[in-house]
C-alpha positions as a Markdown table, in Angstrom:
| # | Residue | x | y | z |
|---|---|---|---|---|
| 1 | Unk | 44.7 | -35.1 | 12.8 |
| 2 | Unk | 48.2 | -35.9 | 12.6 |
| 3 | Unk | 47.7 | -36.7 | 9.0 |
| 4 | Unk | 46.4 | -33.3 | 8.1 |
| 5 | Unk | 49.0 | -31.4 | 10.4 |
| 6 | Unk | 51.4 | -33.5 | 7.9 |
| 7 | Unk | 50.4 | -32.1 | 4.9 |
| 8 | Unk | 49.9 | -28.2 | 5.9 |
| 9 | Unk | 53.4 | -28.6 | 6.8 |
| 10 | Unk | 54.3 | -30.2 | 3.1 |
| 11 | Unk | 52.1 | -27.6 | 1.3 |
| 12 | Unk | 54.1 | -24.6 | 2.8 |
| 13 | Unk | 57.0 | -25.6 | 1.3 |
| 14 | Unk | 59.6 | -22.4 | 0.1 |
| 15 | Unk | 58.4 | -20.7 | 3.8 |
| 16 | Unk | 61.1 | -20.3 | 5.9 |
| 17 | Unk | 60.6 | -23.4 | 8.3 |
| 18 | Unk | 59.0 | -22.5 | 12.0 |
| 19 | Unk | 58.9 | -24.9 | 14.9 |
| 20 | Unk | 56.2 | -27.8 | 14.5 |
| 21 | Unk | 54.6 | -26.8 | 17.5 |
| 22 | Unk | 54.5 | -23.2 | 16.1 |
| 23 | Unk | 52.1 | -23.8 | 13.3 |
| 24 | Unk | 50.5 | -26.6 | 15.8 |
| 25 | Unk | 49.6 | -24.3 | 18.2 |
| 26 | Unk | 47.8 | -21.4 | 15.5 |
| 27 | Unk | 45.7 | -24.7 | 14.4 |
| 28 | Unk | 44.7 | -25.6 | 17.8 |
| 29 | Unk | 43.9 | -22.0 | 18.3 |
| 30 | Unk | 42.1 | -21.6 | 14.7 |
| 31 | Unk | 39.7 | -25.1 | 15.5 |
| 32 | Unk | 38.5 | -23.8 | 19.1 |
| 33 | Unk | 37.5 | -20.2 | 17.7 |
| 34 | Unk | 36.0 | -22.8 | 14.9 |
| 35 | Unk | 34.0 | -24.1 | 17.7 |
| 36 | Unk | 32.7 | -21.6 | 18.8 |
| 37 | Unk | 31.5 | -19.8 | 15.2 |
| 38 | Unk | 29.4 | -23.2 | 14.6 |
| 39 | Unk | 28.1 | -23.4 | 18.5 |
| 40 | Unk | 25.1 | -21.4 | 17.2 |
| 41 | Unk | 24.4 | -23.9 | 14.4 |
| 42 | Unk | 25.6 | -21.3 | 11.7 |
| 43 | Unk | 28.9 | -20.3 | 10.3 |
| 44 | Unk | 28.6 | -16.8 | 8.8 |
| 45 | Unk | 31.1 | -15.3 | 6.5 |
| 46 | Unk | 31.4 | -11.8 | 9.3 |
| 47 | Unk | 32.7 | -15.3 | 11.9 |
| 48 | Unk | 35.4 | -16.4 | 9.4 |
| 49 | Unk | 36.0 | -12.9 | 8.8 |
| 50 | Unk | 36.8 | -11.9 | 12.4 |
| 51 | Unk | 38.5 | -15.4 | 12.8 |
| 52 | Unk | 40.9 | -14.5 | 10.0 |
| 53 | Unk | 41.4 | -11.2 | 11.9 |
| 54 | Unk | 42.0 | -12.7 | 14.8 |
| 55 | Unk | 44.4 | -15.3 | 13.8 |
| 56 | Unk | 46.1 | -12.3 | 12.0 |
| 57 | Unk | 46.5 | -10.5 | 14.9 |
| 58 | Unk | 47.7 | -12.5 | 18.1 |
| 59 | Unk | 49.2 | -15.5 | 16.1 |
| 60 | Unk | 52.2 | -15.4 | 13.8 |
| 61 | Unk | 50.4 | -16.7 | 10.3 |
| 62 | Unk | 51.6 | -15.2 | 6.9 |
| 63 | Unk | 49.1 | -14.0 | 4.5 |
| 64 | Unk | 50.0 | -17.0 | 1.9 |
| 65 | Unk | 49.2 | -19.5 | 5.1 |
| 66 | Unk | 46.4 | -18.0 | 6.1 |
| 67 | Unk | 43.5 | -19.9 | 4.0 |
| 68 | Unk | 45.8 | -23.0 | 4.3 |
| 69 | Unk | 45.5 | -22.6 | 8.1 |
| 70 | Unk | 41.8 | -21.8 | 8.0 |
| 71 | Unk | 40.9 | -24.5 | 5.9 |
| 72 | Unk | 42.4 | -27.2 | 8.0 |
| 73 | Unk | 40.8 | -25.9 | 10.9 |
| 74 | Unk | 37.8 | -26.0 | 9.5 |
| 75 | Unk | 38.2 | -30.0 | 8.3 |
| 76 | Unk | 39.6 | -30.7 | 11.5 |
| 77 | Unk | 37.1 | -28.9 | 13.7 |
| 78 | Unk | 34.2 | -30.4 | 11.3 |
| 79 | Unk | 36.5 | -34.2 | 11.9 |
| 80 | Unk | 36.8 | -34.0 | 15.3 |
| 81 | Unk | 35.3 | -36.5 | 17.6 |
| 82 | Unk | 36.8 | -34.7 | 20.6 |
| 83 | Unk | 38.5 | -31.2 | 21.2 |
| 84 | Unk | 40.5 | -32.6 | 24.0 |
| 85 | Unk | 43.9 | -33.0 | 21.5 |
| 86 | Unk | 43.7 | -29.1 | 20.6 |
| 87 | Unk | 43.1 | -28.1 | 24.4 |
| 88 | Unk | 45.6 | -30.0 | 25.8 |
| 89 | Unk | 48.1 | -28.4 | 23.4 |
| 90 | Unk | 47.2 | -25.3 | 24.0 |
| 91 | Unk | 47.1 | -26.2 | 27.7 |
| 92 | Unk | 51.1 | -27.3 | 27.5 |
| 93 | Unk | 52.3 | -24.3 | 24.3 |
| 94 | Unk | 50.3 | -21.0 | 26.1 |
| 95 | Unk | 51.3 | -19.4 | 29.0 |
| 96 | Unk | 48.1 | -17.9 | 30.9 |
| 97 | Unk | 47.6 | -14.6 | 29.0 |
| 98 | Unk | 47.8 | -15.8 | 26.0 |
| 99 | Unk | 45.3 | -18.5 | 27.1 |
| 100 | Unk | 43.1 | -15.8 | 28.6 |
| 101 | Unk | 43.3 | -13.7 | 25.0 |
| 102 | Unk | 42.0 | -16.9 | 23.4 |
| 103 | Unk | 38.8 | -16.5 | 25.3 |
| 104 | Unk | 38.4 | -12.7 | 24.6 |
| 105 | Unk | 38.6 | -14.0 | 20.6 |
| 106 | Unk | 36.6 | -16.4 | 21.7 |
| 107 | Unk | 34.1 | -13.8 | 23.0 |
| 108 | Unk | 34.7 | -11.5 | 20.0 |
| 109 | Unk | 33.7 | -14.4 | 17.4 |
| 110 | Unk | 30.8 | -15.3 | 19.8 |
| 111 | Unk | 29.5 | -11.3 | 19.5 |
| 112 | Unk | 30.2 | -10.9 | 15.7 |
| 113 | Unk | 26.4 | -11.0 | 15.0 |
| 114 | Unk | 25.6 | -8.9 | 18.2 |
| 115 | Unk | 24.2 | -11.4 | 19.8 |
| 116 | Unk | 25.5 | -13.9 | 22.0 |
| 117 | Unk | 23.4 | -17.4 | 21.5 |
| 118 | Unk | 23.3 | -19.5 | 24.7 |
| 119 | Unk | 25.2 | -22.3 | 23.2 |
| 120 | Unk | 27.9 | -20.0 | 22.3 |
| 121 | Unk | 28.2 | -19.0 | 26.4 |
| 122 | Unk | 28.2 | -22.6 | 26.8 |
| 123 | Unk | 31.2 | -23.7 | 25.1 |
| 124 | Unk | 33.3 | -20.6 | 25.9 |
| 125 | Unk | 32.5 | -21.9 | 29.2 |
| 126 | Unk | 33.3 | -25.0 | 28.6 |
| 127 | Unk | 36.8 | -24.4 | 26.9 |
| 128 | Unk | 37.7 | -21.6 | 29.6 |
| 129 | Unk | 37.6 | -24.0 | 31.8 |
| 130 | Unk | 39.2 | -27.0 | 30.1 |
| 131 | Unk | 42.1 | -24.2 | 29.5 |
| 132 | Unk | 42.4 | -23.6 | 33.4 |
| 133 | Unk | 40.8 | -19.7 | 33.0 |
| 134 | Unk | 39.9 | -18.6 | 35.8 |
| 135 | Unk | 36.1 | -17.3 | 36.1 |
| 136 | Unk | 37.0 | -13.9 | 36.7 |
| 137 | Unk | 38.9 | -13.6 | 33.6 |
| 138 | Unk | 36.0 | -15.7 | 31.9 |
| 139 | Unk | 33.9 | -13.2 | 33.1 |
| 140 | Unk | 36.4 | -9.5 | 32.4 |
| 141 | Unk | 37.2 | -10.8 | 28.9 |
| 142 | Unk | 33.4 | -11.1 | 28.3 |
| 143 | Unk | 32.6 | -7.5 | 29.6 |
| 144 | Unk | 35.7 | -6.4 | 27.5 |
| 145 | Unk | 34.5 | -7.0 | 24.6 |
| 146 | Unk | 31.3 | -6.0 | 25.3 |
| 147 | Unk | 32.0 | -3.0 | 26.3 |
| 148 | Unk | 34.2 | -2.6 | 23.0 |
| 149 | Unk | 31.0 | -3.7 | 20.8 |
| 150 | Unk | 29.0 | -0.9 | 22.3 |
| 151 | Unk | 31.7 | 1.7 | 21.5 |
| 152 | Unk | 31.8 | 1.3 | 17.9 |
């Protein structure tokens, strides 16, 4: 992981330099809402999509870094034998909003087809509660975003 980290850094060279923990921290972010896109067992284009908008929005990712970003996340996420190294840094880099507007993405990747597949619950479950969510805001992000799919 570190490896990969490594050399997202090196290809970004001629961007003004951010804090390591920065650009960290949007790939830790970018792998979970990974996670959740291929809980269902497929990866549409309308998830990478929204999980470009929604790296594009809440994080601080430039335009030129964005694919780079996106592409790691996807080799890292697809690498992974555990998830544990991207919670824990979002555990120690987010304060609790920000942790709690990861699971609304979370939520808004899960309901990009409409539907909401069981295994997708499941690991936004699973990850609100390794991020210390509470289950009322597990549960108020979800109706959030519901109620923001049937306004459109």
């Amino acid at each position: 992981m570190f490896q990969s980290l490594k050399q997202f850094f090196d290809e970004l060279n001629g961007v003004p330099e951010a804090p390591q923990h920065q650009h960290s921290i949007e790939l830790a972010c970018a792998v979970l809402l990974i996670e959740i896109s291929k809980a269902d067992a497929t990866i549409s284009d309308e998830e990478l999509v929204n999980i470009r908008k929604l790296i594009n929005n809440s994080l601080d990712v430039q335009s030129e870094e964005m694919d780079n970003l996106l592409s790691l996340a996807q080799t890292e996420s697809a690498d992974a034998t555990s998830l544990h190294p991207f919670v824990e840094l979002v555990n120690t880099q987010l304060e609790y909003p920000d942790k709690v507007a990861l699971v609304r993405s979370m939520w808004q990747v899960a309901y990009t087809d409409d539907q909401l597949d069981k295994y997708e619950e499941y690991q936004i479950r699973k990850l609100s509660e390794l991020l210390y969510v509470a289950h009322g805001d597990f549960i108020r992000t979800k109706l959030e975003v519901l109620a923001l799919r049937e306004g459109q």
